[in-house]
N, C-alpha and C positions, 0 to 999 in steps of 0.2 A: 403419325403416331409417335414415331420417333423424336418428331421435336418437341411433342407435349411431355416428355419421361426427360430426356433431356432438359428440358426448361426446367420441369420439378426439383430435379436432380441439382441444377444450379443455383436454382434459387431456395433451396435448401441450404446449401454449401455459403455462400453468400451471407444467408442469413445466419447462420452458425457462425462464420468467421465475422461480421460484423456484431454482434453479439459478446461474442470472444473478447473482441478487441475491445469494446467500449468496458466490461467488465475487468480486463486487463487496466486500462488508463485508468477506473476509478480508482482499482486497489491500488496503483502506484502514489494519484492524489493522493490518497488520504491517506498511505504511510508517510509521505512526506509533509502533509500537517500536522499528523500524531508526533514527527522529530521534530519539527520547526516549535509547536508547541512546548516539548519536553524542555527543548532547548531556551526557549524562555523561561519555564519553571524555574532551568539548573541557574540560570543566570540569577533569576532572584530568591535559589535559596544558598548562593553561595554567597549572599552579600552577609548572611546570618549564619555562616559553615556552620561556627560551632554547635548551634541547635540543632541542626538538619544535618551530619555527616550519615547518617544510615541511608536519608530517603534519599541522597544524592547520589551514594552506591548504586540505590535501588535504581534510581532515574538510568544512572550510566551504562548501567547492563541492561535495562530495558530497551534503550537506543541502539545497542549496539546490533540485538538481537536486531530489531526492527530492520536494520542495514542490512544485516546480513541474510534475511529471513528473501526469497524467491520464490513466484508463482509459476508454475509450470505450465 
């Protein structure tokens, strides 16, 4: 009896932290495509600063958030 509540019990646990973790590595992917991306934008809207100094603002503080932004 015990080892059937015990097995539950782990394989609960288990499934929770492996769940956990893959939803942990996605959002780290995909913040670091969301900057990798930006960072090509900023690259070619500074070939044209002068048109685009606002959105480049906008880009810069969106990345930086991005870095500094942790899932718990």
């Amino acid at each position: 009896m015990w080892s059937e509540v015990l097995t539950i019990i782990g394989g609960s646990v288990a499934l929770t932290g492996g769940y956990f973790g893959i939803y942990k590595l996605g959002w780290y992917v995909s913040r670091r495509e969301q900057i990798n991306n930006m960072l090509k934008m900023l690259d070619d809207l500074q070939e044209h600063q002068e048109h685009n100094s606002e959105l480049i603002k906008e880009y810069e503080e969106h990345i930086e958030k991005l870095k500094n932004h942790k899932i718990r």
